[in-house]
Backbone as numpy.savetxt, mean C-alpha at the origin, in Angstrom:
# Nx Ny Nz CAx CAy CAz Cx Cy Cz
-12.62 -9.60 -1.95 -12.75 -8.31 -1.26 -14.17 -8.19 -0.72
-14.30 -8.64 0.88 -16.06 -8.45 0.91 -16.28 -7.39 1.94
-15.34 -6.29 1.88 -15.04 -5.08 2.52 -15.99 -3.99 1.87
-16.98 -3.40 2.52 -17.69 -2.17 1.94 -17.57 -1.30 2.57
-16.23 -0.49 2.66 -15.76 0.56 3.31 -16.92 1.91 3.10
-17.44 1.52 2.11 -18.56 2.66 1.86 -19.50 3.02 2.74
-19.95 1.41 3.11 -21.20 1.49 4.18 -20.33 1.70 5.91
-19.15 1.02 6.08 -19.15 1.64 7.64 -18.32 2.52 7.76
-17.71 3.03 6.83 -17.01 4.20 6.55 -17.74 5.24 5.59
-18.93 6.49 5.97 -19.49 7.08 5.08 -19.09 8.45 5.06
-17.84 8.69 5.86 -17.29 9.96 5.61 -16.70 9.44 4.62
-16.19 8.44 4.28 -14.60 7.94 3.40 -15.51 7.94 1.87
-16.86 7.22 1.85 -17.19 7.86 0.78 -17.57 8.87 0.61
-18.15 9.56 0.96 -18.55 11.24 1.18 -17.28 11.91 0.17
-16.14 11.62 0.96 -14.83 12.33 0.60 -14.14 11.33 -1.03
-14.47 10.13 -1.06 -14.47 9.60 -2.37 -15.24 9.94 -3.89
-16.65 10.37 -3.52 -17.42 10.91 -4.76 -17.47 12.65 -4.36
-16.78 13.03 -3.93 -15.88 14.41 -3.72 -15.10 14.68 -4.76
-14.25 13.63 -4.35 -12.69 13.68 -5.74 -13.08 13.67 -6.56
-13.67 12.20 -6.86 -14.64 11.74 -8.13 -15.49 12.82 -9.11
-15.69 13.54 -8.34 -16.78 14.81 -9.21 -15.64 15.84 -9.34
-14.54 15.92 -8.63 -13.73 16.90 -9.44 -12.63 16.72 -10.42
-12.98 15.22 -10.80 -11.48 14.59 -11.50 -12.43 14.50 -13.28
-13.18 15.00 -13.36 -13.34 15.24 -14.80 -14.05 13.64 -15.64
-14.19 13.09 -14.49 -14.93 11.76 -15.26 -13.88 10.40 -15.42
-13.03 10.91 -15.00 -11.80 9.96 -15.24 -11.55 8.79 -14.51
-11.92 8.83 -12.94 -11.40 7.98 -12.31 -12.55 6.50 -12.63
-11.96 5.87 -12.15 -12.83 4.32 -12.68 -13.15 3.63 -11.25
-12.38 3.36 -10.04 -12.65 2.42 -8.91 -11.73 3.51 -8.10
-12.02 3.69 -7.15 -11.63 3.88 -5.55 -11.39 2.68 -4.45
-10.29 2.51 -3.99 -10.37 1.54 -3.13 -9.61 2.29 -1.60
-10.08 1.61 -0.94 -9.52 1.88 0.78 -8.84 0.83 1.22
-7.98 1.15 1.92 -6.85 0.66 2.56 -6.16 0.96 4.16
-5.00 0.18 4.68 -4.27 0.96 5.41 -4.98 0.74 7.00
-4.15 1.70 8.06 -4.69 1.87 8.97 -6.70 2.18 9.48
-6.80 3.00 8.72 -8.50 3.09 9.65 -9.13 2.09 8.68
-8.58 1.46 7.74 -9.34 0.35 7.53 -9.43 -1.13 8.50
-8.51 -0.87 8.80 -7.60 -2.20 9.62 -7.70 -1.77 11.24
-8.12 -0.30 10.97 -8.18 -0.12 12.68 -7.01 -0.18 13.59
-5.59 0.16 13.04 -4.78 -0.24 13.20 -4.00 1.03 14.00
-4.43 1.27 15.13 -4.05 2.39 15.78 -3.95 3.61 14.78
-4.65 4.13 14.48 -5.27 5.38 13.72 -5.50 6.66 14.62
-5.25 7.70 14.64 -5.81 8.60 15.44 -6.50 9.49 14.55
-6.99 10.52 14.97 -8.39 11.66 14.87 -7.57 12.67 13.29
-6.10 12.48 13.25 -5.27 12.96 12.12 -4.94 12.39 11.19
-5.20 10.80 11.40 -4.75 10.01 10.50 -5.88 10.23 8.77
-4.42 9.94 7.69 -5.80 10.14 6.51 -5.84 8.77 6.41
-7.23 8.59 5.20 -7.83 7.98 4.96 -6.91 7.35 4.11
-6.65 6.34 3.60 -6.00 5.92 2.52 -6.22 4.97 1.30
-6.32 5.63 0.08 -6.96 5.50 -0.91 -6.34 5.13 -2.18
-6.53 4.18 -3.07 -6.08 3.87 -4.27 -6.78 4.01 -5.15
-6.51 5.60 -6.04 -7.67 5.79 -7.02 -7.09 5.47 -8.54
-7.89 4.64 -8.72 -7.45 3.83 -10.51 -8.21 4.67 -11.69
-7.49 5.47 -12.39 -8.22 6.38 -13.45 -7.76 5.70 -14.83
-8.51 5.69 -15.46 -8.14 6.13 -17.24 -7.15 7.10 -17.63
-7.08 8.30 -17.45 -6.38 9.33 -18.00 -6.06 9.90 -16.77
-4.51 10.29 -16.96 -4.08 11.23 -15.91 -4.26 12.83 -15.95
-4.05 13.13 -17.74 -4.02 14.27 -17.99 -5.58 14.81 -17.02
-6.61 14.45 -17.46 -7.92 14.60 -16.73 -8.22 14.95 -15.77
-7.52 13.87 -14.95 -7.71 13.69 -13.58 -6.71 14.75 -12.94
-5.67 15.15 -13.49 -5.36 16.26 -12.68 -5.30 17.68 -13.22
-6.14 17.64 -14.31 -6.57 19.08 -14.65 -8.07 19.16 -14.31
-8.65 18.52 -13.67 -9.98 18.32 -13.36 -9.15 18.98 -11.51
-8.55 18.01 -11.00 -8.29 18.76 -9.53 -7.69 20.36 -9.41
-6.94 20.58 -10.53 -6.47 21.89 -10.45 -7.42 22.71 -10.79
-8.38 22.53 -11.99 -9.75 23.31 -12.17 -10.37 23.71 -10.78
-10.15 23.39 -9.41 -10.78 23.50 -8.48 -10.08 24.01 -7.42
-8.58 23.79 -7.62 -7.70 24.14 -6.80 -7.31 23.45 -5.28
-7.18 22.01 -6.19 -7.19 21.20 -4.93 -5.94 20.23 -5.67
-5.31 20.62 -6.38 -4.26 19.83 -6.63 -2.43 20.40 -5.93
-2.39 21.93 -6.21 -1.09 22.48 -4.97 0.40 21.83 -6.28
-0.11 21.54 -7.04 1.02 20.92 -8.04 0.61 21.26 -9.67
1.71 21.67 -10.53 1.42 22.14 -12.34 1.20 20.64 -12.55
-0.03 21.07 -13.58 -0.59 19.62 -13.96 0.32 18.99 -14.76
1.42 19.59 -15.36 2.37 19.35 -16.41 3.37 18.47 -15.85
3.98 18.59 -13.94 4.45 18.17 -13.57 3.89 17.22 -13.06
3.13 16.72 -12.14 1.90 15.53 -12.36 1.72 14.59 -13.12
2.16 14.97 -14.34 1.49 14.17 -15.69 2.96 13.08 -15.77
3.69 14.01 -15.65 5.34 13.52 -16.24 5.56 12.43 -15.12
5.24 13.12 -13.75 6.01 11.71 -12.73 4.71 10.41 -12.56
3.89 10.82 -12.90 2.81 9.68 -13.36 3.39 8.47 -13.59
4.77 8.81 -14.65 5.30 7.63 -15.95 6.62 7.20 -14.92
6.59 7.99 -13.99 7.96 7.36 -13.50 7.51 6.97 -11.85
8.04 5.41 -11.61 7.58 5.06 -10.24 6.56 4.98 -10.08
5.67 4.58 -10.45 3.90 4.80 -10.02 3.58 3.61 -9.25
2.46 4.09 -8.32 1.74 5.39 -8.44 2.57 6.71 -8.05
1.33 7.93 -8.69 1.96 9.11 -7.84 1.08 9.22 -6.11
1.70 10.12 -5.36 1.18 9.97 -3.97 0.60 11.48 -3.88
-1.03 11.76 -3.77 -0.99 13.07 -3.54 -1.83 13.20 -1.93
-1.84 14.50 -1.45 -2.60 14.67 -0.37 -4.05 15.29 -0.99
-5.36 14.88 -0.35 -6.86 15.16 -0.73 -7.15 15.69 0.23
-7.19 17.37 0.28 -7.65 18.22 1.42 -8.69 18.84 1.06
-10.00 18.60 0.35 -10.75 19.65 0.29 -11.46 20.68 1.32
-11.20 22.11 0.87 -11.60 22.92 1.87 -10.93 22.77 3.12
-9.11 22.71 2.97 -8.63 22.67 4.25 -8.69 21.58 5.12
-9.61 20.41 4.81 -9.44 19.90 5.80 -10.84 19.61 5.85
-11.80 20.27 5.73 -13.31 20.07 6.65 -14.03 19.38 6.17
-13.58 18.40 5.16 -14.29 17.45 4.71 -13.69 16.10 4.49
-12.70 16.10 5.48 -11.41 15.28 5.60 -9.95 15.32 5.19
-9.51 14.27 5.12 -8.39 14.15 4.42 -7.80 12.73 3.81
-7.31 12.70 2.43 -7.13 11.40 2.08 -5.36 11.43 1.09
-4.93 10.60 1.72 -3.87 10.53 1.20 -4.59 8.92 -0.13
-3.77 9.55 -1.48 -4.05 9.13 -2.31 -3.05 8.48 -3.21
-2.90 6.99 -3.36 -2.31 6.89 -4.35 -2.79 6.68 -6.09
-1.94 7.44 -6.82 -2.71 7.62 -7.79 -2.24 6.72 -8.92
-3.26 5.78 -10.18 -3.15 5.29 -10.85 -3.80 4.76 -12.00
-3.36 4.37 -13.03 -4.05 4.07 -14.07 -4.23 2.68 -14.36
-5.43 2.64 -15.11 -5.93 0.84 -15.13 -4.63 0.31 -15.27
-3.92 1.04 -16.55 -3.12 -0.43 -16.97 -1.73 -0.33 -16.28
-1.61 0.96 -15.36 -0.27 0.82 -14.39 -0.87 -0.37 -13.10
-2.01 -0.01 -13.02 -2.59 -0.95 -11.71 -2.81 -2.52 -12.32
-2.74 -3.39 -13.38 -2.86 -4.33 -14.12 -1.33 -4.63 -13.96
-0.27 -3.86 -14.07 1.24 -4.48 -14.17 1.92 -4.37 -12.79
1.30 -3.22 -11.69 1.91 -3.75 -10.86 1.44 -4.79 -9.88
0.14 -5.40 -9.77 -0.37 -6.96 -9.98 -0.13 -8.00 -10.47
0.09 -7.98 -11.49 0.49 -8.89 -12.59 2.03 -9.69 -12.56
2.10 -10.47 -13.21 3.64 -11.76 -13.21 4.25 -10.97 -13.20
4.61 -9.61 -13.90 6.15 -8.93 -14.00 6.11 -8.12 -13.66
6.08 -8.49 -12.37 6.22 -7.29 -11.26 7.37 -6.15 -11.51
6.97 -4.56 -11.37 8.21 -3.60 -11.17 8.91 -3.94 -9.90
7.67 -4.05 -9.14 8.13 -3.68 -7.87 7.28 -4.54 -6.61
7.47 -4.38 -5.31 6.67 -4.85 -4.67 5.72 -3.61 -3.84
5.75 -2.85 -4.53 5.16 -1.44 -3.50 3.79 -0.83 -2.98
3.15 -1.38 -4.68 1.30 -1.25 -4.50 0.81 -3.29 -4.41
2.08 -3.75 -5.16 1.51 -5.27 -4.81 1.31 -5.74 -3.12
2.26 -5.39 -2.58 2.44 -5.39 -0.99 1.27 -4.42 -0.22
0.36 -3.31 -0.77 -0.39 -2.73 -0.16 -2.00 -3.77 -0.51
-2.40 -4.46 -2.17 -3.09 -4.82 -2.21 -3.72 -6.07 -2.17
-2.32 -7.31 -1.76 -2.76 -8.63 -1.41 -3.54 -8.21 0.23
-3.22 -7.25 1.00 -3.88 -7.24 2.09 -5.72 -7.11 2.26
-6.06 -6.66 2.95 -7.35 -6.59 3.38 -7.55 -5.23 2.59
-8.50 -4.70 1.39 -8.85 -3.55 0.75 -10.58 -3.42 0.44
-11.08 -2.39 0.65 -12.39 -2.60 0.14 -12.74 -1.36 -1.01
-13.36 -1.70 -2.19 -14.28 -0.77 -2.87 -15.12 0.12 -2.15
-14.42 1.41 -2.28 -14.89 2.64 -1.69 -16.11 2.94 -2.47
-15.84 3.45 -4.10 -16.62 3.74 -4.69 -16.04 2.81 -6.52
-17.22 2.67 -7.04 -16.74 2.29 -8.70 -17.53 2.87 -9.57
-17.16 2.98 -10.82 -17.78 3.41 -11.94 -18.99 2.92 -12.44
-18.71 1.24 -12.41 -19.89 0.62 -12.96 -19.67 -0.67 -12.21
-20.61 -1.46 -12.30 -20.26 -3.04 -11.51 -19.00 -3.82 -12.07
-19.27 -3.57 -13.60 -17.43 -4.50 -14.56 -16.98 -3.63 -13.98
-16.33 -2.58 -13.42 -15.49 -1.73 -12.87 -14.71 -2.30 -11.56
-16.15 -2.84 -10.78 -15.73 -3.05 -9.79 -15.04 -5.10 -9.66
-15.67 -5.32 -10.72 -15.38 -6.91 -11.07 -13.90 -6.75 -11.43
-13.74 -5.78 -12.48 -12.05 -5.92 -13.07 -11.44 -6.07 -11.76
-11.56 -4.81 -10.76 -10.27 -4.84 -9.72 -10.58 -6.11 -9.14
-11.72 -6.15 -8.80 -11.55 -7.73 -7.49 -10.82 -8.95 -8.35
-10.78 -9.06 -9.72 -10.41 -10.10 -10.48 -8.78 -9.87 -9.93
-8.25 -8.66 -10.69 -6.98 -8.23 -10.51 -6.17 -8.42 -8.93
-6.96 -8.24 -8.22 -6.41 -8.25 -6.89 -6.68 -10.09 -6.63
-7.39 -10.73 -7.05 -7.88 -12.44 -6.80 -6.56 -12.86 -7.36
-6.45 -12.53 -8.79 -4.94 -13.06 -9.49 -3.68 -12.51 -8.67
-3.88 -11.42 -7.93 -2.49 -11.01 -7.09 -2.42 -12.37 -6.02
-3.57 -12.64 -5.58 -3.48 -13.25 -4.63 -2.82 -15.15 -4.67
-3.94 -14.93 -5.86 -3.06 -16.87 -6.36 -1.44 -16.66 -7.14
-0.68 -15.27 -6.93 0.41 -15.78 -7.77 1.50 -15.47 -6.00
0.79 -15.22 -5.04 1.79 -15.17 -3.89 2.87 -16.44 -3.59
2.19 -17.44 -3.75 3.27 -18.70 -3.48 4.21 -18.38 -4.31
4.38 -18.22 -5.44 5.35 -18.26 -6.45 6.61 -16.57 -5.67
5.96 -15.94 -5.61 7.42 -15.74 -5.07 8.02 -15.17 -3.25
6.90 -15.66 -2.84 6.94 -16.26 -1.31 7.49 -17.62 -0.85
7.98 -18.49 -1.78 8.20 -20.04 -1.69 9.80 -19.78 -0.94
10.53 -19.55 -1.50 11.85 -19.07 -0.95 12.00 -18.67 0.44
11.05 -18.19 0.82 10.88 -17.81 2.24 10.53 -18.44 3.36
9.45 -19.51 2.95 9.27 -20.77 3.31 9.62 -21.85 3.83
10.12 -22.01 5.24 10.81 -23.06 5.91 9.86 -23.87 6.39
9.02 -23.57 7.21 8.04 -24.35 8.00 6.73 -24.88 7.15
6.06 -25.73 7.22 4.52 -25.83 7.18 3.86 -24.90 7.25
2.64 -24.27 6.86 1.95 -23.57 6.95 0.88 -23.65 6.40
-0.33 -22.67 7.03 -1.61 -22.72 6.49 -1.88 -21.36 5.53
-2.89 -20.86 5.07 -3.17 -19.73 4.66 -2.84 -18.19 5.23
-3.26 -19.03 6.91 -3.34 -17.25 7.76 -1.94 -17.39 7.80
-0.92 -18.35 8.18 0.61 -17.99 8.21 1.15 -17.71 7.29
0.74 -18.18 6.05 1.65 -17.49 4.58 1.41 -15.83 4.87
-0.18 -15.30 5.50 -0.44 -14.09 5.24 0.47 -13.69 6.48
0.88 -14.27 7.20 2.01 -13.48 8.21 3.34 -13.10 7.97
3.82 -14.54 7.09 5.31 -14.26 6.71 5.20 -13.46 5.75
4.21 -13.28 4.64 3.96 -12.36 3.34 4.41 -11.16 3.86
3.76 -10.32 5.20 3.57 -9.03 5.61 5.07 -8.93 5.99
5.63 -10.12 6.75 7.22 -9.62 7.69 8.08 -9.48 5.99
7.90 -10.16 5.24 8.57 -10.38 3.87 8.43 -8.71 3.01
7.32 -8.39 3.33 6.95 -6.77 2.64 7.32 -6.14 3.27
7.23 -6.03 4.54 7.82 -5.14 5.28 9.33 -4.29 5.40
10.17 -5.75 4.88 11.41 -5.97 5.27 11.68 -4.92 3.65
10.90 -4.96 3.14 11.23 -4.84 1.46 11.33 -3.41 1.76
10.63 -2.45 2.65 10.73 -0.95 3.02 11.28 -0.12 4.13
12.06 0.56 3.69 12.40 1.36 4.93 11.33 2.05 6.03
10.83 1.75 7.08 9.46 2.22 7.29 9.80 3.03 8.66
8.64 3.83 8.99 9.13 4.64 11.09 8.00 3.87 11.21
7.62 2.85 11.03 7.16 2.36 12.06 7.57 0.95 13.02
7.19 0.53 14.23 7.81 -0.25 15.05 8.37 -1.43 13.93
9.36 -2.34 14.61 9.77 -3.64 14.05 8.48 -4.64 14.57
7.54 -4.24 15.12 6.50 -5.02 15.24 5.22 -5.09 14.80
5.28 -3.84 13.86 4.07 -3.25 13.09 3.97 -4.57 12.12
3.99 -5.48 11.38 3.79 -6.44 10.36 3.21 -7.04 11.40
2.90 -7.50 12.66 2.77 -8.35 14.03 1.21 -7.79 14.05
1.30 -6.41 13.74 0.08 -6.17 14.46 -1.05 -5.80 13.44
-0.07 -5.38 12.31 -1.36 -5.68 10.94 -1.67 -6.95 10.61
-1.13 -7.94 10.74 -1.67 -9.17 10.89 -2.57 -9.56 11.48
-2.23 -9.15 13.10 -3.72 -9.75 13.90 -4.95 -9.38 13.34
-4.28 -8.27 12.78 -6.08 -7.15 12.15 -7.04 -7.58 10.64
-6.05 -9.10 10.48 -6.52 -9.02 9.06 -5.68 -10.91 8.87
-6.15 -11.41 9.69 -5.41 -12.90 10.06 -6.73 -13.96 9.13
-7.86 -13.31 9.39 -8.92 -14.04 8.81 -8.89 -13.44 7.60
-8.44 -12.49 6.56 -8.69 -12.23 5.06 -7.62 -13.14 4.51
-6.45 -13.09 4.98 -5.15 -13.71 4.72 -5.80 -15.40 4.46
-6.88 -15.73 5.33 -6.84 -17.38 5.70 -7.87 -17.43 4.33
-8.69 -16.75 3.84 -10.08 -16.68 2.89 -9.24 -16.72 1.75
-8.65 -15.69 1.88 -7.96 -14.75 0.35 -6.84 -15.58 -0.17
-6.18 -16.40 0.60 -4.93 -17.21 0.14 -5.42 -18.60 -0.32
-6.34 -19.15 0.31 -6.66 -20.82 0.56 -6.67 -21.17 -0.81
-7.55 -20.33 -1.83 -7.67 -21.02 -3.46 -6.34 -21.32 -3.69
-5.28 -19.84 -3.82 -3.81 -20.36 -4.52 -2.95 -21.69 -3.95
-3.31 -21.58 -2.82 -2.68 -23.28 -1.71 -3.43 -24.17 -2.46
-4.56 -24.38 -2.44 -5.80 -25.38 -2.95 -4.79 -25.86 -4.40
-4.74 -25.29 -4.73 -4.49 -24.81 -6.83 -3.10 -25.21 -6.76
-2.27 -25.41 -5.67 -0.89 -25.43 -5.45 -0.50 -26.67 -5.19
-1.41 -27.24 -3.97 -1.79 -28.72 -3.89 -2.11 -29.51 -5.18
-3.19 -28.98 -5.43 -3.62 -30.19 -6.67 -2.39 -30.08 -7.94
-1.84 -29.05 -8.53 -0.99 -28.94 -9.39 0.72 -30.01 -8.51
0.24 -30.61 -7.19 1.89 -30.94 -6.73 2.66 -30.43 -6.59
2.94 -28.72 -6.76 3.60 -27.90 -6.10 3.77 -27.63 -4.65
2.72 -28.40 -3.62 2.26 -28.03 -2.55 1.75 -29.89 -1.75
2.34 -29.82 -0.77 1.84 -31.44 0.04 1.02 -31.64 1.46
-0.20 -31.83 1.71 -0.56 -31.83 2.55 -0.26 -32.05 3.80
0.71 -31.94 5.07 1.05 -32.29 6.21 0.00 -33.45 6.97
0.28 -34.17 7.45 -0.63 -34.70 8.74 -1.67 -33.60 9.67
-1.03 -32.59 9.71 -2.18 -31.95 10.61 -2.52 -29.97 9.38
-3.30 -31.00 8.78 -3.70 -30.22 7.34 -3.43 -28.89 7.31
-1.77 -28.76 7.07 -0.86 -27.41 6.81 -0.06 -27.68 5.71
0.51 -27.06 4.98 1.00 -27.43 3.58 2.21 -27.23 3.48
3.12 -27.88 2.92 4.53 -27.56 3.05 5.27 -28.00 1.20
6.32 -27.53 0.71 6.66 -27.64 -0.87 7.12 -28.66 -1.11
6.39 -29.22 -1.72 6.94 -30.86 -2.47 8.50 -30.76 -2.64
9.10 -29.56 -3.20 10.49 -30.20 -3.63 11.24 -28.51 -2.71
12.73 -28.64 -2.63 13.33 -27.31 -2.31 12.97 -25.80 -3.25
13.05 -24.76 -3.14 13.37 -24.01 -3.93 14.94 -23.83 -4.43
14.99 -23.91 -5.92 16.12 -23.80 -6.60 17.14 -22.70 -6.26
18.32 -22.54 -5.81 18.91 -21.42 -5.79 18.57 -20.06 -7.00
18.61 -20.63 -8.07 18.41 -19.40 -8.95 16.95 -18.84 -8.33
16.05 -19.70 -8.20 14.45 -18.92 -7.89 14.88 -17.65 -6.37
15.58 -18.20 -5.62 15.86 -17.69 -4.47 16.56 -16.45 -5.36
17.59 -16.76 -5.19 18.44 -15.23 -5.86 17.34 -14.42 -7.22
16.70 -14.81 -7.81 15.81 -14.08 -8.59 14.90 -13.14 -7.64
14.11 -13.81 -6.47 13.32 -12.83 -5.94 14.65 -12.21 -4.59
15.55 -12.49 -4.46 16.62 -11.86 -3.75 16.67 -10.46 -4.38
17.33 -10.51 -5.62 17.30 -9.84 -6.23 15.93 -8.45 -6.73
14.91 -9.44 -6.49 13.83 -8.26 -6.64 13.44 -7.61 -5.53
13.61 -8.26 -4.10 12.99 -7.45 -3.01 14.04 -6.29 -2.80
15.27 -6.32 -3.12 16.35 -5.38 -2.86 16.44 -4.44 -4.42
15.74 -4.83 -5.42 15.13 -3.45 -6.16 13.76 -3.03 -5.44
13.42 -3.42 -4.98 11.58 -2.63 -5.01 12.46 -2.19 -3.31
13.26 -2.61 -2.73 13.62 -1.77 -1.67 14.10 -0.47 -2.35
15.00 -0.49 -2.90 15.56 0.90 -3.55 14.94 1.48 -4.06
13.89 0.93 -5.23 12.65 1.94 -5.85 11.60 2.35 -5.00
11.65 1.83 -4.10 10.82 2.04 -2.48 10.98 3.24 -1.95
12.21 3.43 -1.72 13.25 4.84 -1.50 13.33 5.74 -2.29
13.86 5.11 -3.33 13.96 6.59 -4.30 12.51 7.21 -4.58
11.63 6.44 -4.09 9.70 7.29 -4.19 9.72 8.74 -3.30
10.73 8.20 -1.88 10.79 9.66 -1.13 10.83 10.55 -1.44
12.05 10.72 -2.56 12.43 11.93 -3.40 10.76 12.49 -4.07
10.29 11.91 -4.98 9.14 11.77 -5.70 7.86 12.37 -5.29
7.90 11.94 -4.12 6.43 12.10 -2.77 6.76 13.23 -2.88
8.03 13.98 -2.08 8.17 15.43 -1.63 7.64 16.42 -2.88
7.63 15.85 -4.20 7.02 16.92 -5.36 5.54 16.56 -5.73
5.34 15.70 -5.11 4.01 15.33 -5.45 2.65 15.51 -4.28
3.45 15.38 -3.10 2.40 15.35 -2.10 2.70 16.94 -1.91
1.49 17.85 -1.57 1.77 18.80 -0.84 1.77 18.81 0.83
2.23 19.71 1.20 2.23 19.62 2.90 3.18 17.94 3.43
4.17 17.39 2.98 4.62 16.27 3.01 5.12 15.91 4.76
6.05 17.68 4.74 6.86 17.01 6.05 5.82 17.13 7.31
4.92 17.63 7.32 4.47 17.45 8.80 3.32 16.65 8.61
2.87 15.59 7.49 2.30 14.24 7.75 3.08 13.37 8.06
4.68 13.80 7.24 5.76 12.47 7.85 5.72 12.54 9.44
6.05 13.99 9.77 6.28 14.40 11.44 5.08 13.35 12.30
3.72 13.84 11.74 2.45 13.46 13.03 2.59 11.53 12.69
2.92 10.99 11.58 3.20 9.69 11.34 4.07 8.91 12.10
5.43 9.75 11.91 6.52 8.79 13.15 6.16 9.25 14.64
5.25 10.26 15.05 5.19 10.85 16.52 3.99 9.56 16.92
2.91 9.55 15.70 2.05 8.24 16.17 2.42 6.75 16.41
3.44 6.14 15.40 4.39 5.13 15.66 5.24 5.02 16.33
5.94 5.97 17.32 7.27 6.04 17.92 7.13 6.19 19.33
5.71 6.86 19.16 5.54 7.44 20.88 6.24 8.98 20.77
7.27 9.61 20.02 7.83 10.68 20.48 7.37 11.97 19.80
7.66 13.09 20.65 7.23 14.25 20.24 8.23 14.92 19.02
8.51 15.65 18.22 9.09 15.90 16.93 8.92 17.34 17.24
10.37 18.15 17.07 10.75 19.49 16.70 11.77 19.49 15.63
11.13 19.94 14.48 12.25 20.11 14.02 12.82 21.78 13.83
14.07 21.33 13.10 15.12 22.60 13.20 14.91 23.53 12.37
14.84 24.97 12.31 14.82 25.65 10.92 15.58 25.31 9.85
16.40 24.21 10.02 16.67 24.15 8.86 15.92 22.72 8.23
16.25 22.04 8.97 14.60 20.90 8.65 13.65 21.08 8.14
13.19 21.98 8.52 11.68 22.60 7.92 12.05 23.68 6.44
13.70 24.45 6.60 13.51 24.73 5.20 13.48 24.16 4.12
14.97 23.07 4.19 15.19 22.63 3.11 15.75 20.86 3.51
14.64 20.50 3.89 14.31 19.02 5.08 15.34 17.76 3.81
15.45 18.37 2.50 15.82 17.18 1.98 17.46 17.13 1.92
17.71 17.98 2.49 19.76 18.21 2.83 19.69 18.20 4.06
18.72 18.88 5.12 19.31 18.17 6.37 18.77 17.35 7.41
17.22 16.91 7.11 16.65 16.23 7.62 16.83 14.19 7.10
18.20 13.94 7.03 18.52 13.13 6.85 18.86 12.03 7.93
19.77 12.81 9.07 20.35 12.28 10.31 19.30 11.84 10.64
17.98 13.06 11.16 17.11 12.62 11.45 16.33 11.20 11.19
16.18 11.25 10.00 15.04 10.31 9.09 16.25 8.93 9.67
17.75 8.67 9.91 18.27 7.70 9.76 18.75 7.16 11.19
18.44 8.33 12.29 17.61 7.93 13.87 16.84 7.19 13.97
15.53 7.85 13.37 14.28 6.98 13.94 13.92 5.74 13.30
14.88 5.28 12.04 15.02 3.91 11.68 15.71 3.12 12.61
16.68 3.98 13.04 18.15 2.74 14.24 17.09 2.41 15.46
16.47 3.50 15.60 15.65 3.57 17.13 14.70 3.14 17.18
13.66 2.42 15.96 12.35 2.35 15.99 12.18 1.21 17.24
10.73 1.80 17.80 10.36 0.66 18.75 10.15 -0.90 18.36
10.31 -1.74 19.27 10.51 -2.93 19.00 9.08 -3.71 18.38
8.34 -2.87 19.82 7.00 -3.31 19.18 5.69 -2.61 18.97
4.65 -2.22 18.91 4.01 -1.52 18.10 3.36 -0.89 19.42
3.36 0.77 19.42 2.67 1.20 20.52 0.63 1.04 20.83
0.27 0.84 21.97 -0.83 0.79 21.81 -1.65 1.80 21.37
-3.15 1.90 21.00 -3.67 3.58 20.73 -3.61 4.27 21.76
């Protein structure tokens, strides 16, 4: 991670040791992510997007409600913590005038397992093999644990990316098929070409960040050097390995989904970040219906299952 979102992003920390001072001492590392990290057609509304790793949840969100920046009972907070994590909240202090950060929220040792060999899911693993930088940390081991954690995400990608694997490839192409492979794992509004274009934005971390686990893959004979030094798998992948991660991308798709439900109690203000989100990806303008806006989770369905059939092919420019 040799990303210091801190230094060319100093609103993003500004708005990071913000939280930090109202979360009661709890949080441990801040990291940045996502579009305005990646530059990835972002506009003037887009939030910031943040992975804050705490110790204690109880803390951390009776520390935000002490201030009145949480919009959710800390009681309820605490509980969906344990289910699906992270939780997803919105960071509006003061309305707005000191930004805004959409936050996912987590604890060391939820952020240690969904990294780690036994994977739940692919949901925060798929956000943090990408390009991320240390916003803010607790202490320097603070900031060593995550980069370790995210280094080990990175050397265990072959293992269940191999299946996917037809061609030769180098580092920056594993980091291409990785993204179309995550992608596919979520229902998303954005274009079928968005994995195309977060790639270009992050083609050189993919080539840095992958090369050890190839290196390590090679020498162990899992991995064979080509003639024109691209790497391809010594032997087939086994049907069972295939149907094992078959099997897992079509749970972390469904646990992917069922988060929607989840978000809507956790994020405040939900539907009109979803709204300005698909209007920035889609190109189109968004009205919705009074009844959309009352009770969006009975009839804003058709909708939500439009702008999947319809999404653009390929990613609009800024």
């Amino acid at each position: 991670m040799s990303d210091s979102p801190g230094v060319q992003w100093p609103e993003a920390r500004a708005l990071a040791e913000r939280l930090v001072a109202q979360s009661n001492g709890s949080v441990r590392v801040v990291l940045m992510y996502g579009s305005r990290l990646l530059k990835t057609n972002p506009d003037r509304h887009s939030a910031l997007d943040f992975v804050v790793i705490l110790d204690d949840y109880r803390s951390f969100y009776e520390g935000l409600a002490q201030v009145g920046e949480l919009g959710r009972p800390v009681w309820l907070m605490r509980a969906l913590s344990r289910v699906l994590a992270p939780n997803v909240i919105a960071y509006v202090p003061d309305d707005g005038a000191h930004g805004i950060a959409k936050c996912l929220i987590i604890s060391t040792e939820d952020f240690e397992r969904a990294l780690g060999p036994e994977l739940p899911d692919h949901f925060l693993l798929g956000r943090m093999v990408q390009r991320v930088g240390v916003i803010w940390a607790a202490t320097d081991a603070q900031e060593s644990w995550v980069g370790l954690a995210i280094e080990g995400a990175h050397s265990r990608v072959l293992g269940w990316m191999a299946p996917y694997l037809q061609e030769a490839f180098d580092a920056s192409a594993l980091g291409q098929r990785l993204l179309e492979v995550c992608y596919q794992g979520e229902l998303r509004p954005e274009s079928r070409g968005r994995a195309g274009k977060i790639f270009e934005a992050q083609s050189q971390h993919f080539a840095v960040a992958l090369a050890p686990g190839l290196q390590a893959a090679s020498e162990a004979g899992i991995l064979r050097v080509t003639d024109d030094a691209r790497y391809e798998l010594t032997s087939p992948v086994s049907a069972a390995v295939r149907r094992h991660w078959k099997r897992h991308f079509l749970r972390s798709k469904v646990r992917a989904t069922m988060r929607w439900s989840k978000h809507t109690l956790t994020f405040a203000n939900w539907l009109p970040y979803i709204v300005r989100k698909v209007e920035r990806h889609t190109g189109r303008s968004i009205k919705l219906t009074v009844l959309e806006e009352k009770l969006p989770l009975i009839f804003l369905w058709p909708r939500v299952i439009h702008v999947l059939l319809t999404r653009p092919r390929r990613e609009l420019n800024p």
